[in-house]
C-alpha positions as CSV (number, residue, x, y, z in Angstrom):
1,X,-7.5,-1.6,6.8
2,X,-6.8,-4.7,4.8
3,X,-3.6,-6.7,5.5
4,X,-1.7,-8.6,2.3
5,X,1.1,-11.0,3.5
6,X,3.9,-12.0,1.0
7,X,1.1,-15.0,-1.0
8,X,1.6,-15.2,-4.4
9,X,-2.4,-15.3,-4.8
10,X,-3.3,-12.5,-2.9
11,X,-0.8,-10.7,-4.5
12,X,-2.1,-11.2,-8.1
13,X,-5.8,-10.4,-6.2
14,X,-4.5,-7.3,-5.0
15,X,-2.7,-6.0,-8.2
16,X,-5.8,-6.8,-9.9
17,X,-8.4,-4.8,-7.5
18,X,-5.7,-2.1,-7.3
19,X,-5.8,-2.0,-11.9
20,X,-9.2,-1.7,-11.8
21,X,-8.8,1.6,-9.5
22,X,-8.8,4.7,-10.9
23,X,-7.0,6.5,-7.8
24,X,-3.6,6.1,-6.0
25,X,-4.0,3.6,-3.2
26,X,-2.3,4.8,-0.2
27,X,-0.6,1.6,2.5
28,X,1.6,1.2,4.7
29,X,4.6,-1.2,4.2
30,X,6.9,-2.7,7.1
31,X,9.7,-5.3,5.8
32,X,13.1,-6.3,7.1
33,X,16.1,-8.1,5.8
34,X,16.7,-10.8,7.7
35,X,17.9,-13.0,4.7
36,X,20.3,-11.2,3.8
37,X,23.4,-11.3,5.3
38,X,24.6,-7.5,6.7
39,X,27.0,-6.7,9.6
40,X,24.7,-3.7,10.2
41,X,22.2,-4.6,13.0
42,X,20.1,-2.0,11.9
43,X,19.5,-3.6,8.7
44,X,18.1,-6.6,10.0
45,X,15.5,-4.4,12.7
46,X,12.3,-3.8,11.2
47,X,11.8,-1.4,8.7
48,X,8.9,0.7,8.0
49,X,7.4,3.4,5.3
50,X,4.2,4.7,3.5
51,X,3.9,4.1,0.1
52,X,1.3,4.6,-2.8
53,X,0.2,2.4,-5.8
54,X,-0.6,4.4,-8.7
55,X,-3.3,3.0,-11.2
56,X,-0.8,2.6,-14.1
57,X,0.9,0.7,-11.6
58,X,4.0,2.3,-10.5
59,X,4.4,1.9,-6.8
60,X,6.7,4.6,-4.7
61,X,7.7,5.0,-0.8
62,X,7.8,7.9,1.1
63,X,11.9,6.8,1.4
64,X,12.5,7.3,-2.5
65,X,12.0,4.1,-3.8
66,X,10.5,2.9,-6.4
67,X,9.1,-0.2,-8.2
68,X,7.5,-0.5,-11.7
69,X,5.0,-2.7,-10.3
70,X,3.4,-4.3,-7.3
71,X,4.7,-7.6,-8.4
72,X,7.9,-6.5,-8.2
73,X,8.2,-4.9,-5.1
74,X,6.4,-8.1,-3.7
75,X,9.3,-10.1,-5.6
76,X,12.2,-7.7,-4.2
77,X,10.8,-7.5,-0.4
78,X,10.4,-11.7,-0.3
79,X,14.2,-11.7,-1.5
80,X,15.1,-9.6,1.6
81,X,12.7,-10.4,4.3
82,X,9.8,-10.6,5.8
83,X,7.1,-8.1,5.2
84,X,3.4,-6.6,6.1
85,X,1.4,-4.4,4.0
86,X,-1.5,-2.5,5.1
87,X,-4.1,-1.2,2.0
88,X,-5.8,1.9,3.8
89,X,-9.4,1.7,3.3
90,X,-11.2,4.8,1.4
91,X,-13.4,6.7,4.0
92,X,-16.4,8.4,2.1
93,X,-17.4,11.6,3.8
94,X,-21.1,12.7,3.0
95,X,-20.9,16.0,0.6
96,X,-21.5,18.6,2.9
97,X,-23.1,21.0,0.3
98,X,-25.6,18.2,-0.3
99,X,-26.8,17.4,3.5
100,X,-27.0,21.4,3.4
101,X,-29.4,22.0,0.6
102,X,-31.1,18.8,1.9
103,X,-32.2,21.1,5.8
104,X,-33.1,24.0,3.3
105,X,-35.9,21.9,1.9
106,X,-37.0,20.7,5.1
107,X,-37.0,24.0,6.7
């Protein structure tokens, strides 16, 4: 799992790794509000979501927003808050049909 905090430079590293993707990158985002001024306690608790980062660089959440860019929902979140994203790491899985055809040679 890979952690970006609200940096203006890991922010521009990060939109530039995710470009050069050719999948959606799945992470998990948690924000609150607590520069904004609200009478809602809620608002100001901790927020969380799951969003994904498309390669042509639209970014949505699991809560039905959405930002054109990473840049901007960076931009937006630093207005409001604080917040924490997590980048979940691709796991590769060994091709199954591979490791098979692999034991029939060996049998």
């Amino acid at each position: 799992m890979i952690v970006s905090q609200p940096v203006s430079t890991s922010q521009v590293a990060v939109a530039a790794i995710l470009a050069r993707r050719r999948t959606p990158q799945l992470f998990f985002l948690e924000w609150n509000n607590s520069k904004t001024k609200t009478r809602d306690p809620d608002k100001q608790r901790m927020q969380e979501a799951w969003g994904t980062c498309y390669p042509n660089g639209l970014v949505t959440l699991d809560n039905g927003q959405r930002f054109e860019s990473l840049a901007e929902m960076h931009h937006l979140l630093d207005l409001h808050g604080q917040y924490t994203i997590s980048w979940l790491e691709e796991e590769r899985v060994p091709d199954a049909t591979a490791h098979t055809k692999e034991s029939l040679f060996h049998a």
